[in-house]
KEBA-398252 format. One record per residue: residue number from 1; residue in one letter; x, y, z of N, C-alpha, C in turn. Coordinates in steps of 0.001 Angstrom, whole numbers, m for minus. Atoms other than C-alpha are relative to their C-alpha. Last residue first. Example, Ala and Ser with C-alpha at 12.3 -4.5 7.8 and 13.67 -1.06 7.14 Angstrom:
BEGIN
i=2	aa=s	nxx=m820	nyy=m1190	nzz=m60	caxx=13670	cayy=m1060	cazz=7140	cxx=m770	cyy=1090	czz=730
i=1	aa=a	nxx=890	nyy=m1190	nzz=0	caxx=12300	cayy=m4500	cazz=7800	cxx=900	cyy=1200	czz=0
// end
This chain:
BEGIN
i=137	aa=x	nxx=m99	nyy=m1115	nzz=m783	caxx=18150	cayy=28707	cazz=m14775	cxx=m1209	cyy=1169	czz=684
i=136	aa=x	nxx=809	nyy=836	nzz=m599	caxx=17239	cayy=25994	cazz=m17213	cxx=m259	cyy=790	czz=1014
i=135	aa=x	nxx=1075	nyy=m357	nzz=302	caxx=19196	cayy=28429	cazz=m19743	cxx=m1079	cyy=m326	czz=905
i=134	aa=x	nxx=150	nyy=m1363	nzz=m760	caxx=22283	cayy=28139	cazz=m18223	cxx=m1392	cyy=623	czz=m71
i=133	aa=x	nxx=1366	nyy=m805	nzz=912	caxx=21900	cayy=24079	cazz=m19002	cxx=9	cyy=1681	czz=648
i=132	aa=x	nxx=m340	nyy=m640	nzz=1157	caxx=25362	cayy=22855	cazz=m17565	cxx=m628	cyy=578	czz=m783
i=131	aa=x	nxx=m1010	nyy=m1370	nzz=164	caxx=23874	cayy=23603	cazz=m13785	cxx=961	cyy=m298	czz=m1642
i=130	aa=x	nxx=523	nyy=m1234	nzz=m362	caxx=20955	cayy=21550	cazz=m14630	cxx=979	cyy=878	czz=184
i=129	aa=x	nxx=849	nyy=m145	nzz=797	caxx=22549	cayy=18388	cazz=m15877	cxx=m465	cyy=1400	czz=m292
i=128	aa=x	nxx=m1415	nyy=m328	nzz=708	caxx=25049	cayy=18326	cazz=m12979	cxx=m469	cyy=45	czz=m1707
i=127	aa=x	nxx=m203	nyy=m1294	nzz=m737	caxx=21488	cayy=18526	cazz=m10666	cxx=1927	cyy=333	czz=m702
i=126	aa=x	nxx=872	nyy=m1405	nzz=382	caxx=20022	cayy=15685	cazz=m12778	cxx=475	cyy=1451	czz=27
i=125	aa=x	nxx=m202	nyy=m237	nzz=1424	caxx=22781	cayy=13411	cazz=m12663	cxx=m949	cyy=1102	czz=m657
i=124	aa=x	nxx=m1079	nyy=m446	nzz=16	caxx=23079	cayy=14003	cazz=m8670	cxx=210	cyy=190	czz=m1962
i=123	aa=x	nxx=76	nyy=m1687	nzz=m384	caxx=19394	cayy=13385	cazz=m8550	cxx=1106	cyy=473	czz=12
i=122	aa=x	nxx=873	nyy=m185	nzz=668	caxx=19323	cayy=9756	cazz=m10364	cxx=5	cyy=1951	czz=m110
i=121	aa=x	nxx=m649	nyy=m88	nzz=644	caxx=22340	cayy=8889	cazz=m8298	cxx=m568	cyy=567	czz=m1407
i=120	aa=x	nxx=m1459	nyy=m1122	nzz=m446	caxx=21089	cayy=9796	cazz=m4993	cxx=272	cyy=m73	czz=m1541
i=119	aa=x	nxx=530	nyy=m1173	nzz=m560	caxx=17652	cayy=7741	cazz=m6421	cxx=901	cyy=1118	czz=195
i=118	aa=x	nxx=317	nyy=m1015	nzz=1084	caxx=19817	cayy=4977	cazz=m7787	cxx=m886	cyy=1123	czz=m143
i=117	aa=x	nxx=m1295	nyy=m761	nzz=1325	caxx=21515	cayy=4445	cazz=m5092	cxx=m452	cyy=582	czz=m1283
i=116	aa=x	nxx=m175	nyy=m1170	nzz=m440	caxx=18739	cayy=5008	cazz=m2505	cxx=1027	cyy=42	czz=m961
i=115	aa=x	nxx=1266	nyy=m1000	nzz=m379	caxx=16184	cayy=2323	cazz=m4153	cxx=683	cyy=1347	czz=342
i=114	aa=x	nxx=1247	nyy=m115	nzz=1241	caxx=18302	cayy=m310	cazz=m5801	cxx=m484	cyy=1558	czz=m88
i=113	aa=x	nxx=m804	nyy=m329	nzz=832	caxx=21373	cayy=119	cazz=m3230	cxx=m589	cyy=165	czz=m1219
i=112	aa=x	nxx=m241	nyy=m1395	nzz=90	caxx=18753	cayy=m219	cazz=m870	cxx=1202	cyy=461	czz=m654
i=111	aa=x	nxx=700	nyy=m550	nzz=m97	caxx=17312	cayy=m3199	cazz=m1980	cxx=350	cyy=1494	czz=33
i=110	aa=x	nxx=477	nyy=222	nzz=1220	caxx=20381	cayy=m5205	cazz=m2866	cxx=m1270	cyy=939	czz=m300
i=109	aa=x	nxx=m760	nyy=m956	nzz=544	caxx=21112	cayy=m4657	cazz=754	cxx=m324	cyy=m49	czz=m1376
i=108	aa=x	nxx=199	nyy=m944	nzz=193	caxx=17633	cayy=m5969	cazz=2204	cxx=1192	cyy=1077	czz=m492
i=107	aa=x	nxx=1247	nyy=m250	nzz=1333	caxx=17833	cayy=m9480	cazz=1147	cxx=m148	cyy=1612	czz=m226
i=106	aa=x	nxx=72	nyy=291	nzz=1072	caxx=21060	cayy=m10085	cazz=3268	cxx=m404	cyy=394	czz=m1648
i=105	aa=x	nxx=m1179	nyy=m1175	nzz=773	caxx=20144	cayy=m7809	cazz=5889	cxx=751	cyy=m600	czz=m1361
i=104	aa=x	nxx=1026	nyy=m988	nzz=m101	caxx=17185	cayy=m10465	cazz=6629	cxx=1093	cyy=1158	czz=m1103
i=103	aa=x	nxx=m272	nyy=m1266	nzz=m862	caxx=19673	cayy=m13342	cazz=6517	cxx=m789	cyy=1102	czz=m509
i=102	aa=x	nxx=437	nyy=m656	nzz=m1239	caxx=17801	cayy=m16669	cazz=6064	cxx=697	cyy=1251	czz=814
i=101	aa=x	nxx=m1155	nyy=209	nzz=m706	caxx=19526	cayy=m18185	cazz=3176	cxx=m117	cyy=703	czz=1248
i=100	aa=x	nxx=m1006	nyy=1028	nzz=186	caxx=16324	cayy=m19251	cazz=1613	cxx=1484	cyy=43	czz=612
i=99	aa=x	nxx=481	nyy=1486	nzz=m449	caxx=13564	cayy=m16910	cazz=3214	cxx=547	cyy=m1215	czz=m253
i=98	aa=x	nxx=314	nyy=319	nzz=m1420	caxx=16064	cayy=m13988	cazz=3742	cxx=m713	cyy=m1321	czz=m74
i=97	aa=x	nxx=m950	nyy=182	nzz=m721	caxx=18096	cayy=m13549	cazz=361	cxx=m297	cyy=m4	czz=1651
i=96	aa=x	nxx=m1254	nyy=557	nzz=m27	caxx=16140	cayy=m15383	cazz=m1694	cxx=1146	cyy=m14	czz=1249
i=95	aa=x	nxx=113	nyy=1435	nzz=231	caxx=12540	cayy=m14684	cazz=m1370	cxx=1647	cyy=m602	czz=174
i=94	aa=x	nxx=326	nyy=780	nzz=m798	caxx=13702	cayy=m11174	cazz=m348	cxx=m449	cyy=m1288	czz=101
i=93	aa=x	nxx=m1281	nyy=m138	nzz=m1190	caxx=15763	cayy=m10380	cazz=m2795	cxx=m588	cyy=m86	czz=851
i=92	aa=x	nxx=m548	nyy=1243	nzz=58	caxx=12691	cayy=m11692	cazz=m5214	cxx=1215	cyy=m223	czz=972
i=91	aa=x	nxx=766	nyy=1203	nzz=m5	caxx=10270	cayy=m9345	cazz=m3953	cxx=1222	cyy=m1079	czz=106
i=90	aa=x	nxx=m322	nyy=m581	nzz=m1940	caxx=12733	cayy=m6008	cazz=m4103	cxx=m793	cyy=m1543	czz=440
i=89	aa=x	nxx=m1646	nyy=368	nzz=m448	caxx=13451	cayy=m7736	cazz=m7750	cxx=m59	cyy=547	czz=1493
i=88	aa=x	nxx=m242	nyy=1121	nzz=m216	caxx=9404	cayy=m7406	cazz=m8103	cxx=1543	cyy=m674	czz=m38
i=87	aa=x	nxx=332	nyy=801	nzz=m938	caxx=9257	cayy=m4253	cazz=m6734	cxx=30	cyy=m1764	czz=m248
i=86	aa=x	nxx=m747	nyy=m454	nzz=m1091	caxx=12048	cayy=m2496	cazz=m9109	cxx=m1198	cyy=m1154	czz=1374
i=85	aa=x	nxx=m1403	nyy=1303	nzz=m273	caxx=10976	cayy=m4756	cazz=m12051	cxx=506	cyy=441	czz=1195
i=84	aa=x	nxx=125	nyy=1706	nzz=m209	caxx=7233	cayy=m3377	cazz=m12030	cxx=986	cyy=m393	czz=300
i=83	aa=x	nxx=630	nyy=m329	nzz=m1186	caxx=7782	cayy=946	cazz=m12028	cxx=m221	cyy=m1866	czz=324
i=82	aa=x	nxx=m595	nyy=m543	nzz=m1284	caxx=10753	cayy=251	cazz=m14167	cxx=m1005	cyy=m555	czz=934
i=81	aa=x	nxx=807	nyy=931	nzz=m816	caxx=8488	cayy=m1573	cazz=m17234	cxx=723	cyy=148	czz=1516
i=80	aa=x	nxx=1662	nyy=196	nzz=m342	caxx=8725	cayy=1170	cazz=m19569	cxx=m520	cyy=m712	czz=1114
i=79	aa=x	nxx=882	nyy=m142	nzz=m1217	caxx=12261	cayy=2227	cazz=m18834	cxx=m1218	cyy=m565	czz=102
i=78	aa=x	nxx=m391	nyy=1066	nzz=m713	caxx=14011	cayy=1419	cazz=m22236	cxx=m193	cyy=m139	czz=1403
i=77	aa=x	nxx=728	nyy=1354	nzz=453	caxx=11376	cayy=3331	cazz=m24090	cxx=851	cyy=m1089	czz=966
i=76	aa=x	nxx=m1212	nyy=646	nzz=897	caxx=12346	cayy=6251	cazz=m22304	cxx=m770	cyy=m1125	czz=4
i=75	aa=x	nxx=40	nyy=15	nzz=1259	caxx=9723	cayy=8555	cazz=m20713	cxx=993	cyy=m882	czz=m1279
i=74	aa=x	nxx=m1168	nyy=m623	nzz=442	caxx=10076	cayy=7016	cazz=m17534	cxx=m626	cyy=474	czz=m1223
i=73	aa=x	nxx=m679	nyy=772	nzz=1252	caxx=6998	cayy=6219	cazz=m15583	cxx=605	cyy=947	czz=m879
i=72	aa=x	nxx=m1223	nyy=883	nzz=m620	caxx=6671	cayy=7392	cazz=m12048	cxx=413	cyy=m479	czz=m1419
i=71	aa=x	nxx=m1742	nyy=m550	nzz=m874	caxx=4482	cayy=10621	cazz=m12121	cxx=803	cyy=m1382	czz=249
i=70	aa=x	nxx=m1166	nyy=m1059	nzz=794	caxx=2522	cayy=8818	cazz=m15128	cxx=1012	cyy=1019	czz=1267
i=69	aa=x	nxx=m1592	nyy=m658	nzz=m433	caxx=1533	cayy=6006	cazz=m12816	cxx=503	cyy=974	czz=m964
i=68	aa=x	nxx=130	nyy=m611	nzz=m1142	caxx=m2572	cayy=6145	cazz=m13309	cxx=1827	cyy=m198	czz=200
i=67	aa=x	nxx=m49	nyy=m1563	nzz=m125	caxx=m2439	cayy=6777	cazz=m16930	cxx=198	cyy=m44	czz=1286
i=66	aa=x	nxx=m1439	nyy=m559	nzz=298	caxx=m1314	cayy=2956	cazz=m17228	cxx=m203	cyy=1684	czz=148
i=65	aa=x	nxx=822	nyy=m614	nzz=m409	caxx=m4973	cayy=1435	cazz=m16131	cxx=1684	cyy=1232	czz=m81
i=64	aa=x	nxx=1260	nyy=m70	nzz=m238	caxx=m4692	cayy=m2232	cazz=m17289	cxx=m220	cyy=1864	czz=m94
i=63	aa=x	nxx=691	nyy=881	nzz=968	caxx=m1270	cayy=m3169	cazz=m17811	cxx=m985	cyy=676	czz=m540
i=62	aa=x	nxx=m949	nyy=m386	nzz=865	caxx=970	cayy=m448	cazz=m15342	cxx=m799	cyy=m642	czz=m1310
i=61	aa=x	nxx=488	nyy=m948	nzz=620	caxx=m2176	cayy=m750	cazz=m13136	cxx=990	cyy=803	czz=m912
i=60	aa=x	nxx=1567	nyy=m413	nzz=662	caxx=m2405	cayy=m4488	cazz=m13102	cxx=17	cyy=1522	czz=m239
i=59	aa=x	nxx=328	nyy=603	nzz=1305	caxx=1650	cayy=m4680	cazz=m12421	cxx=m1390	cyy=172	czz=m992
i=58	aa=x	nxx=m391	nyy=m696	nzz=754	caxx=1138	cayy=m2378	cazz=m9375	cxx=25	cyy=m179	czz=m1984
i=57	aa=x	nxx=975	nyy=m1121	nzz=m322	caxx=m1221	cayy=m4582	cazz=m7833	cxx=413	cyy=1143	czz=m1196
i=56	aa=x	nxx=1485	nyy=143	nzz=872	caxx=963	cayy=m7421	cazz=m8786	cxx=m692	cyy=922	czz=m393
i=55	aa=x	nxx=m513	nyy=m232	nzz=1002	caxx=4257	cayy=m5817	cazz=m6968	cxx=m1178	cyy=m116	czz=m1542
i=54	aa=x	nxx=m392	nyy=m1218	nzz=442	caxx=2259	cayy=m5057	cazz=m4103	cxx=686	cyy=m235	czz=m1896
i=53	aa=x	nxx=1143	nyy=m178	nzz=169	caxx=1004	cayy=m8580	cazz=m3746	cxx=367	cyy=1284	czz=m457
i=52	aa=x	nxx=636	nyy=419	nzz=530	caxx=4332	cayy=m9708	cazz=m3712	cxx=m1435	cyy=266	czz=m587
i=51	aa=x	nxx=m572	nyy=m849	nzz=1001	caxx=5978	cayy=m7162	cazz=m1630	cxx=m270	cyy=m832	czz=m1513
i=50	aa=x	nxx=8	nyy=m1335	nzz=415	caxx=3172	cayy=m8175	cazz=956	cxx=785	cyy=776	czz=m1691
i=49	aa=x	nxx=1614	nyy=m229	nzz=427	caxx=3531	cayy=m11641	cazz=635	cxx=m327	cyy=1364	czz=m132
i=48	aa=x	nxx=m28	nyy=666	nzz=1862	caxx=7108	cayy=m11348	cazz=779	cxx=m1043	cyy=m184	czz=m267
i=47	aa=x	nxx=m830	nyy=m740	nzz=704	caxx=7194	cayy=m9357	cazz=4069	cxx=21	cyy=m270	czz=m1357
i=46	aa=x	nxx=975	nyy=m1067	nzz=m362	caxx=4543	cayy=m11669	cazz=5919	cxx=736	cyy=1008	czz=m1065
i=45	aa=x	nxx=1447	nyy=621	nzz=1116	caxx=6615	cayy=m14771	cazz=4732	cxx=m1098	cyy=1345	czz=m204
i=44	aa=x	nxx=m251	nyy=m144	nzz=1314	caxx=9844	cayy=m13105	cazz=6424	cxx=m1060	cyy=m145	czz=m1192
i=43	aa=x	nxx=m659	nyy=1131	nzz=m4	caxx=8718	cayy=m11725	cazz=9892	cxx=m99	cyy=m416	czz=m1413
i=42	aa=x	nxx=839	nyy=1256	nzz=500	caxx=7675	cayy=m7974	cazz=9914	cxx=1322	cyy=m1402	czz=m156
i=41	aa=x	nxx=1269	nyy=404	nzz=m882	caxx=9560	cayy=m5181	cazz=11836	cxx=m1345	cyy=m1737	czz=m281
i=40	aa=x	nxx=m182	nyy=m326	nzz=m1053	caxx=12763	cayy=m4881	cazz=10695	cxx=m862	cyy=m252	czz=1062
i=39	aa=x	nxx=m1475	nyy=610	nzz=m726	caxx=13203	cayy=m6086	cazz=7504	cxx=m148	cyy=82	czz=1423
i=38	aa=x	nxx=m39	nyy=1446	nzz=m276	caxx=9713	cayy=m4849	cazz=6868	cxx=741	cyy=m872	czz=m185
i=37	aa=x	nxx=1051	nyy=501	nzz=m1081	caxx=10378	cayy=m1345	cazz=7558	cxx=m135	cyy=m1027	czz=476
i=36	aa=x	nxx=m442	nyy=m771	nzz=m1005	caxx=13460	cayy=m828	cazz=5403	cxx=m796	cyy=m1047	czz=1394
i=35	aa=x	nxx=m116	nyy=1257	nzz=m140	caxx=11108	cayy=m2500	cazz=2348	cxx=1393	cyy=m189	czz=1747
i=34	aa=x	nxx=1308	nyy=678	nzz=18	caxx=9075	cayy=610	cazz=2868	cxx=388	cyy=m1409	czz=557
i=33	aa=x	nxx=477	nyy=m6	nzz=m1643	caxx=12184	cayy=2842	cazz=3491	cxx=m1011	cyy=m908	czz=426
i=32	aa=x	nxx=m1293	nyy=384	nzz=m215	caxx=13841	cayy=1688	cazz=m317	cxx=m641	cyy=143	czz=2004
i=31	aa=x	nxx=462	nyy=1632	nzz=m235	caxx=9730	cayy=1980	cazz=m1239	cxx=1188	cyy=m400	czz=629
i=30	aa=x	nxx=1664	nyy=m314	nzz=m1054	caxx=10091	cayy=6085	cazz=m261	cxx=m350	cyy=m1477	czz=158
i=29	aa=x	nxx=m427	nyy=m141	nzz=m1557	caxx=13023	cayy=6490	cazz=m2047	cxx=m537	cyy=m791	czz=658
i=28	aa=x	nxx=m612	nyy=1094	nzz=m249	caxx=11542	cayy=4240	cazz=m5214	cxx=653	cyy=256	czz=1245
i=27	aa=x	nxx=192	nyy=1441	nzz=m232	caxx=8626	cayy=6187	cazz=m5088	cxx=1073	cyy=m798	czz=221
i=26	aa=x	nxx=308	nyy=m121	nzz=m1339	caxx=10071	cayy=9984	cazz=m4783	cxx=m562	cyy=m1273	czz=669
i=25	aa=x	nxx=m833	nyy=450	nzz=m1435	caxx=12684	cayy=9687	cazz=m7248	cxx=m1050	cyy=m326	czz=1232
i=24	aa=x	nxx=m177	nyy=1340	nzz=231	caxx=9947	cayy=9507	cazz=m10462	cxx=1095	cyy=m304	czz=1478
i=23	aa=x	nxx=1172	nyy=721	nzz=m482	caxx=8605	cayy=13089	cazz=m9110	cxx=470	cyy=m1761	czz=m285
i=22	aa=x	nxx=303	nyy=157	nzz=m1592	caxx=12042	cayy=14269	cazz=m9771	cxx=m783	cyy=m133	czz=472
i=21	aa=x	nxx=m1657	nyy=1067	nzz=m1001	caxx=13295	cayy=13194	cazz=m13079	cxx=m250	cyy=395	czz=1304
i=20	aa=x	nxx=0	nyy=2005	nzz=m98	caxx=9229	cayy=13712	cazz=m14215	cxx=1319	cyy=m354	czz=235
i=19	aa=x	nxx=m746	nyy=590	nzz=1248	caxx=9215	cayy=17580	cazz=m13649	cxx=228	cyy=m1189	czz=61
i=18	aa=x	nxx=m1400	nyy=813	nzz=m305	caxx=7104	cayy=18999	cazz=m11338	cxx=488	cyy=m797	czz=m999
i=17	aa=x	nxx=m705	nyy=m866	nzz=1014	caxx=4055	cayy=21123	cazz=m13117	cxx=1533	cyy=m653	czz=768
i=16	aa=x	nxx=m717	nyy=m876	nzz=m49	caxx=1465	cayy=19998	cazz=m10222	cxx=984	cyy=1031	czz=m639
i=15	aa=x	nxx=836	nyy=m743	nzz=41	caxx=507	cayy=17018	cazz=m11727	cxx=m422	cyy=1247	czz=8
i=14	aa=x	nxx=m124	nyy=m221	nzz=1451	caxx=3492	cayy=15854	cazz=m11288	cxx=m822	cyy=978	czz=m1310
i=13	aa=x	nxx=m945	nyy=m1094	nzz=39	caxx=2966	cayy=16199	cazz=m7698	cxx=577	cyy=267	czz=m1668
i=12	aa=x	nxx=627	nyy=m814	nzz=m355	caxx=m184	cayy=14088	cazz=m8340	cxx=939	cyy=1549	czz=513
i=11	aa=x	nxx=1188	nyy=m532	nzz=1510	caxx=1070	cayy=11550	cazz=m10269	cxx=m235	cyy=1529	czz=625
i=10	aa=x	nxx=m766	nyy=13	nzz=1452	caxx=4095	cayy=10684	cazz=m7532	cxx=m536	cyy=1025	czz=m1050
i=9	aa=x	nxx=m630	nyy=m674	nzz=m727	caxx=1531	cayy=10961	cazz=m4650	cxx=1088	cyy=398	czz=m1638
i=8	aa=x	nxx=1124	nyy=m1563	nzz=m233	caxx=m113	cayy=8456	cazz=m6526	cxx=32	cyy=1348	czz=772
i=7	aa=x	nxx=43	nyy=84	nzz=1097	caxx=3117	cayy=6353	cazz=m6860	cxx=m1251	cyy=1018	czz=m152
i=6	aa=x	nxx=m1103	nyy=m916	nzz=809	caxx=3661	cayy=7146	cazz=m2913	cxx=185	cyy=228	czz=m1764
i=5	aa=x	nxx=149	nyy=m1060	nzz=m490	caxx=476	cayy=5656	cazz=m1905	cxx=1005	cyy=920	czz=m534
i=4	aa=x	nxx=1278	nyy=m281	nzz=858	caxx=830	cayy=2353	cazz=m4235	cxx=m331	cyy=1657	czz=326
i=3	aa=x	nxx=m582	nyy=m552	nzz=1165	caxx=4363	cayy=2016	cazz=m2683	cxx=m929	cyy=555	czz=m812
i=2	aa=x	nxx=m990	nyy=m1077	nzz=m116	caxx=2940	cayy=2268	cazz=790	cxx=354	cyy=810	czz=m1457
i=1	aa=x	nxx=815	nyy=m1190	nzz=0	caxx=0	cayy=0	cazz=0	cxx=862	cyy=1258	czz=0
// end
C-alpha cells in the first residue's frame, strides 16, 4: 500500500508542473524505506507476501490502467516496465536472500542500493545536468 500511496503521490505532484526526473525519485526512495520497515519489523513470509502482492497490484495498473503512474513512468522506451521490475526484484531479494539463506540484511542490501543508489544517483545526474543548461536557470 505504501508504494501504491507514494506512486499516486508521484502523479499528483506531477501534476502539479514537477518535472518527471524528480517526481519519479520519490517512489523508489520512499519503497527503499518501505522494504526498510519490513526487515525490521515484519517476519519473512509476511514481508514477501506483501511485496508480492504489491508488486501485482502495481503490475495491473501499469497493464490495465497505465495513466494512473505517469508521475513514475520514464519517458524512455528502455524504462517502460521500471515501475514493475524495481518491486518485483525487491520481492525476489527477499525470497532469496532472507527466506532461503535466512539473513534479513542479506535481502535488504540489494534493496537499498536499488532504491537510494539509484535515487542519490538519479538526482546528482540531474542537478550536474541543470547547472550545464544556463538556460534551465
Amino acid at each position: 500500500m505504501i508504494r501504491l500511496m507514494v506512486d499516486g503521490k508521484a502523479e499528483w505532484i506531477r501534476s502539479k508542473g514537477v518535472q518527471l526526473q524528480w517526481s519519479r525519485r520519490i517512489p523508489g526512495i520512499t519503497a527503499g524505506c518501505a522494504f526498510l520497515t519490513a526487515v525490521l519489523w515484519l517476519d519473512v513470509w509476511p514481508a514477501v507476501a506483501i511485496a508480492v502482492s504489491l508488486t501485482g497490484v502495481i503490475a495491473f495498473l501499469r497493464l490495465g490502467l497505465g495513466h494512473q503512474l505517469d508521475g513514475v513512468t520514464s519517458e524512455g522506451r528502455s524504462q517502460v516496465w521500471a515501475e514493475i521490475t524495481f518491486p518485483a526484484a525487491g520481492a525476489l531479494s527477499l525470497v532469496v536472500g532472507w527466506a532461503l539463506l535466512g539473513d534479513k540484511w542479506l535481502a535488504f542490501t540489494p534493496i537499498a542500493f536499488m532504491a537510494w543508489g539509484d535515487g542519490a544517483g538519479g538526482l546528482l545526474r540531474d542537478i550536474m545536468n541543470w547547472r550545464r543548461r544556463p538556460a534551465a536557470r
